[in-house]
C-alpha positions as MATLAB code, in Angstrom:
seq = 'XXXXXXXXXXXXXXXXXXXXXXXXXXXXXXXXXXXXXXXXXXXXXXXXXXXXXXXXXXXXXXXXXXXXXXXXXXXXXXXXXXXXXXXXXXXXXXXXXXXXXXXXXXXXXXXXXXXXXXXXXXXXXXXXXXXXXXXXXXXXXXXXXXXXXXXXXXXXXXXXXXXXXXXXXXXXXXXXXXXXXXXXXXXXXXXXXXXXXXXXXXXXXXXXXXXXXXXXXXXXXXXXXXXXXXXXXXXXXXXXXXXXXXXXXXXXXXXXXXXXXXXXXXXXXXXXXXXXXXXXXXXXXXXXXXXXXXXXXXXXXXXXXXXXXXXXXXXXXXXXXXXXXXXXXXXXXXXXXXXXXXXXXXXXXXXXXXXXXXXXXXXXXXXXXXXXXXXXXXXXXXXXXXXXXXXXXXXXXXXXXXXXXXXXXXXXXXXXXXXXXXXXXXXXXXXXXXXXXXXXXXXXXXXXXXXX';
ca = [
     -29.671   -5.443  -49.253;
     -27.560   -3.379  -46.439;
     -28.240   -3.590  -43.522;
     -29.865   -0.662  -42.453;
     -32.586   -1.855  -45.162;
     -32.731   -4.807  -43.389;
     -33.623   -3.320  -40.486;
     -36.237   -0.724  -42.092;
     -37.598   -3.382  -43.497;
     -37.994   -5.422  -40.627;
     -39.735   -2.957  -38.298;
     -42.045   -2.539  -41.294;
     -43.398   -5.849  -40.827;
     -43.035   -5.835  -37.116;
     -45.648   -2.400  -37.208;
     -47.907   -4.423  -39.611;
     -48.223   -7.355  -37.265;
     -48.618   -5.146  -33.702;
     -51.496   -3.490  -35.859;
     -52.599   -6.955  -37.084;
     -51.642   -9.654  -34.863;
     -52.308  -13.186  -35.650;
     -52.816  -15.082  -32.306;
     -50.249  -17.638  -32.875;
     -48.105  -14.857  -32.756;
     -48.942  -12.437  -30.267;
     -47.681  -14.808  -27.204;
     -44.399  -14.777  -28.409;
     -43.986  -11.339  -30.238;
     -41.609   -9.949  -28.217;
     -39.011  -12.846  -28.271;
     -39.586  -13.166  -32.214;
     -38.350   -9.162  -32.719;
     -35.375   -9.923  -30.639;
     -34.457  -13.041  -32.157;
     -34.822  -11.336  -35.766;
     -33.761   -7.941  -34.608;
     -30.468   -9.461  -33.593;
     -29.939  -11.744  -36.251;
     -30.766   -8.994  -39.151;
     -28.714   -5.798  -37.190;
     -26.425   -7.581  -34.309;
     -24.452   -4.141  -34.066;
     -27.943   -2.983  -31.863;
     -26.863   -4.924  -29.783;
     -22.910   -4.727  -29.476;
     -23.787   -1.164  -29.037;
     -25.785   -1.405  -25.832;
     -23.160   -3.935  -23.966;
     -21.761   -0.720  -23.314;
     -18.672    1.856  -24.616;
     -15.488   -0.109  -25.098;
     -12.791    0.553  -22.497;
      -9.201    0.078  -23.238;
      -7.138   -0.509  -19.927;
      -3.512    0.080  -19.453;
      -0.749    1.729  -16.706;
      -0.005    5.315  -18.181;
       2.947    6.487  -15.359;
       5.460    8.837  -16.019;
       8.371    9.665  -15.129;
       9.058   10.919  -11.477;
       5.837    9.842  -10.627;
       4.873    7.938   -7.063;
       2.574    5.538   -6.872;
       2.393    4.721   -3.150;
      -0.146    1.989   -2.249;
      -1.334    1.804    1.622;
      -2.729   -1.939    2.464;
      -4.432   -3.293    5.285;
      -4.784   -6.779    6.099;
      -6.545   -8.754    8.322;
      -4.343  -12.260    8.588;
      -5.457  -15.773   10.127;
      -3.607  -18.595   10.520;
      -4.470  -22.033   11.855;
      -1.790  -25.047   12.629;
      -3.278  -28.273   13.876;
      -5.805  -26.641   16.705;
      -3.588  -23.623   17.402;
      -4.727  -20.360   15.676;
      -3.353  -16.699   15.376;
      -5.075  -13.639   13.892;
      -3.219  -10.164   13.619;
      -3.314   -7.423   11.660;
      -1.021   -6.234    9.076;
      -0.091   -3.010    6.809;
       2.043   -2.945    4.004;
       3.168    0.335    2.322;
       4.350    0.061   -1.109;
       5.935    2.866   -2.669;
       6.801    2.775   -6.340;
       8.819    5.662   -7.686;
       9.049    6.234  -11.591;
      12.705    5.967  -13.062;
      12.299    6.416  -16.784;
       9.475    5.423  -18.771;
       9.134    4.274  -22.943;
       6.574    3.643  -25.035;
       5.703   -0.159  -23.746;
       7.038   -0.108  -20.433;
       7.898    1.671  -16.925;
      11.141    0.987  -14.605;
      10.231    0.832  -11.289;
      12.038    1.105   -8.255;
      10.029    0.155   -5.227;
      10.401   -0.354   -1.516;
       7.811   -2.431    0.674;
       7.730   -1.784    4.135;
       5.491   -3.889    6.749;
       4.215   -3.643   10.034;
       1.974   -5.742   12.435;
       0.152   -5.730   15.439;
      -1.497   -8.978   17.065;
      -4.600   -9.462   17.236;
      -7.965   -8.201   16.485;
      -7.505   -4.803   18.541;
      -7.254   -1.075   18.270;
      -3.558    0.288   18.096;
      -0.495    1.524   16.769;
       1.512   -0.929   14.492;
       4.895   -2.027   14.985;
       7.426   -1.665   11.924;
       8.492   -4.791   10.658;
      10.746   -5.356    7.830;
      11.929   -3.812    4.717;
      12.442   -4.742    1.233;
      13.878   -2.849   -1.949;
      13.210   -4.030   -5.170;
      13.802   -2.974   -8.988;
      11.305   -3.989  -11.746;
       9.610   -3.434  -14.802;
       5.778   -2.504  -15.131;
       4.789   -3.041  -18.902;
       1.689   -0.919  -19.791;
      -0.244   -4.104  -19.850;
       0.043   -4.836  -16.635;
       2.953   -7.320  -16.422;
       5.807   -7.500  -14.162;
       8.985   -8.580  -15.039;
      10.818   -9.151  -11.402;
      14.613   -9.769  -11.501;
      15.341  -13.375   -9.293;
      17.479  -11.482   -6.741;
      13.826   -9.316   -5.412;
      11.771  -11.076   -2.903;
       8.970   -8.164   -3.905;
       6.546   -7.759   -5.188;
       5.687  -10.776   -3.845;
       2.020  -10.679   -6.396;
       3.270   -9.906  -10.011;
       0.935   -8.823  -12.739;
      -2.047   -8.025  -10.942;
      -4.385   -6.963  -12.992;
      -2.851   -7.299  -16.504;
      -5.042   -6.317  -19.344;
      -5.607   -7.603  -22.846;
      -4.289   -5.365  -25.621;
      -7.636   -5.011  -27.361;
     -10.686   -2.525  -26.308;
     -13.537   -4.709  -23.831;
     -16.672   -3.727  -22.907;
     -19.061   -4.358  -19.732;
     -19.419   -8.179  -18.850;
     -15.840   -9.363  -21.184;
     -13.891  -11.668  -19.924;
     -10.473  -12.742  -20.208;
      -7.032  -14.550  -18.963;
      -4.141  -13.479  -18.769;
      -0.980  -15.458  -16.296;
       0.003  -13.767  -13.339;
       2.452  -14.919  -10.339;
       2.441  -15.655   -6.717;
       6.273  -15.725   -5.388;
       6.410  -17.506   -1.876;
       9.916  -17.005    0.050;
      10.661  -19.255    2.497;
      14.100  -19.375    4.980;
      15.531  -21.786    2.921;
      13.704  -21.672   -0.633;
      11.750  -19.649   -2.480;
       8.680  -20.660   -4.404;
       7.383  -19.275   -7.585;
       4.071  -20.371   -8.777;
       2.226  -19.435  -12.423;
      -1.702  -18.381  -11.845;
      -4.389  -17.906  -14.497;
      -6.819  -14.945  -13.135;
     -10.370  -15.156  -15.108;
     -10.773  -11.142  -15.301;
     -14.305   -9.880  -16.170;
     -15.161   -6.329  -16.622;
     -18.093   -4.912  -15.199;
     -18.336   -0.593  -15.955;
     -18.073    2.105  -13.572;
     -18.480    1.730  -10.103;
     -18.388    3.972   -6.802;
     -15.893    2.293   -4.220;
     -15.150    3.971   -0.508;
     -13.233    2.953    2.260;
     -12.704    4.915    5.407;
     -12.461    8.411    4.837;
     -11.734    7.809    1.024;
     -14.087    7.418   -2.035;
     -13.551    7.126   -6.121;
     -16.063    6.402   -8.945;
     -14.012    4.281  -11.748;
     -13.596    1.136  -13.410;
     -14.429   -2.090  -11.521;
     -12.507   -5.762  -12.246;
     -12.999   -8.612  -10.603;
     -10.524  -11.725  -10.975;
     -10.265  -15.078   -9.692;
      -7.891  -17.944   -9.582;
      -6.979  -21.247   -8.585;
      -3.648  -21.711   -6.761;
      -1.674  -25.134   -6.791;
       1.927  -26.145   -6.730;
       3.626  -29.940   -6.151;
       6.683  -30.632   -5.961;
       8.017  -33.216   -7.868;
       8.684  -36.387   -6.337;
      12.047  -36.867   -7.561;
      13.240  -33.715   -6.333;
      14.690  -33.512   -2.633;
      12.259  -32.226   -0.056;
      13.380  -29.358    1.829;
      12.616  -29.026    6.067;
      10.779  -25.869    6.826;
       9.634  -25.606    3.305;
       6.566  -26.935    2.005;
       5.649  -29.391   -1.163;
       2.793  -28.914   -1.740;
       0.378  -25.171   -2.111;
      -3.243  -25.230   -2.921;
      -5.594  -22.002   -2.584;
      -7.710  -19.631   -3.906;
      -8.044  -16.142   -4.864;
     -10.852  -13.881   -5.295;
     -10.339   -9.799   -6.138;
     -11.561   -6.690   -6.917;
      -9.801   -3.749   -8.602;
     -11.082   -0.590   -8.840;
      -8.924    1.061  -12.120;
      -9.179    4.469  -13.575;
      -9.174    3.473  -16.785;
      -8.704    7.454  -18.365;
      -5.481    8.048  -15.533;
      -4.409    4.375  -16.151;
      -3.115    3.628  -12.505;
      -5.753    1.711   -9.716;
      -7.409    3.372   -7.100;
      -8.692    1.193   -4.515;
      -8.238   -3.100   -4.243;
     -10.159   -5.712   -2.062;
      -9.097   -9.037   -2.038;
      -8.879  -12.476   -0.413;
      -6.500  -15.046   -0.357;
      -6.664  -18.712    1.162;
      -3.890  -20.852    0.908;
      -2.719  -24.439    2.569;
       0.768  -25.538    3.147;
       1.777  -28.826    3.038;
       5.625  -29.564    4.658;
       7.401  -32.734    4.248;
       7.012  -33.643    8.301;
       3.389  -33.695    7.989;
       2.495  -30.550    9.245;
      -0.418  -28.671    7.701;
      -0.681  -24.631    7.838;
      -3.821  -22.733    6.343;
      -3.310  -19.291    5.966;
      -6.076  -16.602    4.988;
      -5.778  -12.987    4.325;
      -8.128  -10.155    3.730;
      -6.286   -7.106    2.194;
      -7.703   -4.036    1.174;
      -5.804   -1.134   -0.251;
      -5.670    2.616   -1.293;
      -3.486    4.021   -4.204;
      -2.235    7.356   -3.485;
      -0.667    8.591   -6.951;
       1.502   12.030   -6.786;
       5.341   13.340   -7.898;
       8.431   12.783   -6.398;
      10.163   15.106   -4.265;
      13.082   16.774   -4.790;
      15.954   17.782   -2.619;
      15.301   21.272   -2.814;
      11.236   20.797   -2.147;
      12.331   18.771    0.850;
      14.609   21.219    1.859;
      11.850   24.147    1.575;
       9.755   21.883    3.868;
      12.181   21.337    6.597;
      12.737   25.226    6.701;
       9.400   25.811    7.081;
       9.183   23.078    9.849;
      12.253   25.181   11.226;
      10.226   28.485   11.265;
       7.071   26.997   12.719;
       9.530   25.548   15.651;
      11.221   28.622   16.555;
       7.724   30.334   16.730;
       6.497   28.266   19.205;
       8.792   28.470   21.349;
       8.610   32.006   21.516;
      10.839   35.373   20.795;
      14.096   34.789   21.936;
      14.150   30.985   21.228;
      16.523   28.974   19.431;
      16.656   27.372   16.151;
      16.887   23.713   16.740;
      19.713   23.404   14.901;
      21.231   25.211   17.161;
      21.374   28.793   15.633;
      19.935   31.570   17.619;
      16.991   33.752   16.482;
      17.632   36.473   18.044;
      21.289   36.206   18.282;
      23.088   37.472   20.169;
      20.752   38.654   22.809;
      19.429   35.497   24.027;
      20.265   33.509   26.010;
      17.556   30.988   26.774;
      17.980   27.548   26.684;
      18.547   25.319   23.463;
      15.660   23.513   21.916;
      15.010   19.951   23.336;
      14.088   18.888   19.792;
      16.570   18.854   16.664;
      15.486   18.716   12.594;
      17.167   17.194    9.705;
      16.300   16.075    6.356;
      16.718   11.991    5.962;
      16.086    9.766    3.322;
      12.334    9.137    4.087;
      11.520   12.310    4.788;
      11.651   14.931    7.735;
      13.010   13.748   11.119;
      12.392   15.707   14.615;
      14.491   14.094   17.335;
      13.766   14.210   20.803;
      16.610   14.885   23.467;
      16.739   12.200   26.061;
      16.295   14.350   28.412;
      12.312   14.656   27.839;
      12.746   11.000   30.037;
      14.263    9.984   33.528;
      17.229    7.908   33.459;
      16.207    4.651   32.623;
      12.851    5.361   32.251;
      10.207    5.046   29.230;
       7.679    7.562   30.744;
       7.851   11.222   29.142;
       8.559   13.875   31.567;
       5.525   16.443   31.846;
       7.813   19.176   30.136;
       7.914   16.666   27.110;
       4.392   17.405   26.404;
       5.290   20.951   25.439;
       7.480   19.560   22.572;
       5.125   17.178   21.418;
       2.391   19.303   21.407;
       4.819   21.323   18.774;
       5.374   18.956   16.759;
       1.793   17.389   16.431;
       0.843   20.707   15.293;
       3.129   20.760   12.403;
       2.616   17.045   11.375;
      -1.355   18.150   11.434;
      -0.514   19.417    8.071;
       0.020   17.148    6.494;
      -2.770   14.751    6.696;
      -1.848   11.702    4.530;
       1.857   11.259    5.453;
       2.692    8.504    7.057;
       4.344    8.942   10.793;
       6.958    6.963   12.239;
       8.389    6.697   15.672;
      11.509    5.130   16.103;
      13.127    4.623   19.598;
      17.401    5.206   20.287;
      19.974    4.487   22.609;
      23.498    4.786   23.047;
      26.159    1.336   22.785;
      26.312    1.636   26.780;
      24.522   -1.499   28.200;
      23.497   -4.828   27.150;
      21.921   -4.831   23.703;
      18.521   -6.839   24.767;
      17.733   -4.204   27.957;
      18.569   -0.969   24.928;
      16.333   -2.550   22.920;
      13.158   -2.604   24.718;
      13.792    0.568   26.362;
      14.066    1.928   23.160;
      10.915    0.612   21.865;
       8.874    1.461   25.103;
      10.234    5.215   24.781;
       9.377    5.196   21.172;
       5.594    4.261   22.570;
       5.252    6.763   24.903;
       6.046    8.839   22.188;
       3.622    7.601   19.991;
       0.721    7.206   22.900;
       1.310   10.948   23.265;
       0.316   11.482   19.499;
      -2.591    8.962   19.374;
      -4.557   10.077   22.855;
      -3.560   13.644   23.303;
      -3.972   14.857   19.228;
      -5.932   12.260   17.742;
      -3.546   10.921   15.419;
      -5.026    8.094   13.291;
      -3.503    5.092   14.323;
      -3.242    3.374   11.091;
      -1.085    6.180    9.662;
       1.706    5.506   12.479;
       3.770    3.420   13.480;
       6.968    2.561   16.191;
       9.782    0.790   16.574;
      13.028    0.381   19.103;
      16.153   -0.121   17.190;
      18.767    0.086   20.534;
      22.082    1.608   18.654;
      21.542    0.383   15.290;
      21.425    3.910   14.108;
      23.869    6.309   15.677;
      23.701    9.751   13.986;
      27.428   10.570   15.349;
      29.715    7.899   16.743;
      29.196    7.119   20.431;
      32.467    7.767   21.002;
      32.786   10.535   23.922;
      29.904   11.736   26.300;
      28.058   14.327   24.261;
      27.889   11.748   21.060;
      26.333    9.814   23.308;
      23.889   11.793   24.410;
      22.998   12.796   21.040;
      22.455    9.093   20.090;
      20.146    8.679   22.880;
      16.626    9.873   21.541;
      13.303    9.426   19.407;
      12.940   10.261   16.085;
       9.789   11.278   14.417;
       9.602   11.224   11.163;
       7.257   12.971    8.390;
       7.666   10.310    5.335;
       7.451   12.334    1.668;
       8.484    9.163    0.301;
];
């Protein structure tokens, strides 16, 4: 008998008994046509668990998959506690692409601001790495990159699942420490659960939702030689959410928590907890020549406002040769991260971090062109020249690049978590400080529009 028969044959005698029910029965009726139901047609059933899904990374090449996170840190030591605020901005551009796998080469910048408070946040450090991102989901990081630092989250199983599945597949946490680092293997429990909405802030998706969690332990073993400043022993845990387009095959938004201990040889114990949430911003790459179409319209929208008669800030008249107004106080070039406006030093007084009232009227320029472009990142970076001692440069640098920035935030509502600052002294000359006018030229704040 097939089973469809089965089944007609089945609700045959489940019609005869609702029309004729024996009291023994009737209590339990409806739990004896599911039991039978299930056991004579179980595909019913497989069928309303839901559609099958299959999950994997479909990238291509040139592609960007930049990944904005916010984190909200805590860490305790004996009875001393900290709590800031971090944001990491992960950037993974698309080399070349085959049928299995993607090559990836990333760069993870970070920035921080202490503690639980409004404001800007300060850029922190920098990392470039080089990896491969199989269409499953796994990572396969080279020893010499520190990043990423959590590799093969979420991988996916190669068959189809369906709503409520679970399944394991090993991931890794990589901890890098001054003098060690510290690789440890993780088994996620994964378990599907459909198609979810998911917002946060001004953003908002409707896609696939996965949750994971994981226990985290390391030792080190007894016969190998402890290490000062690095610890032997790691316990945690781990408990996520991904939200993953399954049909565009990259994620969309991630909420997770972390909780870890560290153990170090001199007895000290550190517990360490972090909240991170994320947004995945997927797009193309670039060019050159798209970069350099955006810095001349930058150009053009300069020269406007400053009027007929004004110069290019590159220094090439307008309306050559008839004027003969004063240069532009703000400069444009095209850098590796993007599109950079420096300011002249001469917005500021000698010495002095406060912006000069005239300033305003080339911020105010600029504000208006970075308005347009809503979802770049900003950054402010703070110059000087090699004239004076390195630690006095530094901060002034950093306090002018915060004036700049304060400007941005309170007069044109910039969204601080888009922007950040930092002072880098003369780290960065653009031409050597090697006569007067280099100098001067060294001297400044950048601003830059990232488009990468």
């Amino acid at each position: 008998m097939s089973q469809s028969e089965k089944l007609w044959y089945f609700l045959l005698i489940t019609l005869h008994f609702l029309e004729n029910p024996p009291m023994i029965v009737l209590v339990d009726l409806k739990k004896i046509i599911l039991i039978g139901m299930a056991i004579l047609y179980p595909s019913i059933f497989i069928w309303a668990k839901g559609e099958e899904t299959t999950f994997q990374w479909k990238l291509k090449n040139n592609q960007v998959l930049e990944l904005n996170e916010y984190h909200d840190v805590f860490f305790r030591v004996g009875s001393k506690t900290v709590e800031r605020e971090d944001k990491n901005r992960v950037v993974m551009k698309i080399n070349s692409c085959s049928t299995d796998k993607c090559e990836v080469n990333a760069f993870f910048d970070t920035y921080l601001r202490f503690g639980k408070t409004a404001g800007p946040f300060i850029k922190d450090k920098e990392f470039l790495s080089n990896f491969s991102l199989y269409n499953n989901g796994k990572y396969d990081v080279p020893n010499e990159f520190i990043m990423p630092n959590l590799r093969s989250f979420p991988s996916f199983p190669d068959t189809a699942v369906q709503t409520n599945d679970v399944w394991k597949i090993p991931a890794e946490e990589s901890f890098d420490f001054s003098k060690e680092r510290i690789k440890v293997t993780v088994t996620p429990e994964y378990i599907f659960h459909g198609k979810f909405p998911w917002s946060e802030n001004q953003y908002k998706g409707f896609c696939e939702k996965i949750t994971y969690t994981y226990p985290i332990y390391y030792s080190k073993l007894e016969s190998n030689q402890l290490t000062p400043n690095v610890p032997y022993k790691i316990f945690g845990f781990a408990n996520g959410t991904v939200f993953f387009n399954a049909e565009r095959g990259v994620p969309e938004f991630k909420d997770v928590k972390l909780s870890y201990t560290f153990i170090y040889p001199n007895g000290t114990v550190q517990e360490a907890n972090f909240h991170i949430k994320g947004i995945y911003f997927l797009r193309d790459q670039i060019n050159e020549k798209e970069k350099e179409s955006i810095r001349e319209d930058v150009l053009k929208d300069l020269i406007v406002g400053y009027g007929d008669g004004a110069k290019d800030p590159n220094g090439l008249d307008k309306n050559s040769p008839s004027t003969k107004q004063d240069e532009s106080p703000i400069s444009v070039r095209s850098t590796e991260d993007g599109i950079t406006f420096s300011l002249d030093s001469i917005l500021f007084d000698f010495n002095d971090a406060k912006l000069k009232e005239e300033a305003e009227v080339s911020i105010k320029k600029i504000a208006q062109i970075l308005k347009k472009y809503p979802d770049r990142e900003i950054r402010v970076a703070g110059h000087t020249d090699n004239i004076g001692k390195r630690d006095y440069n530094l901060k002034l640098s950093e306090d002018r690049a915060k004036s700049v920035l304060g400007s941005l935030v309170n007069n044109y509502n910039f969204d601080e978590k888009n922007i950040s600052y930092k002072g880098y002294a003369d780290d960065f000359p653009i031409v050597p400080n090697n006569s007067d006018d280099n100098r001067k030229k060294n001297r400044r704040v950048d601003i830059t529009l990232v488009l990468d």
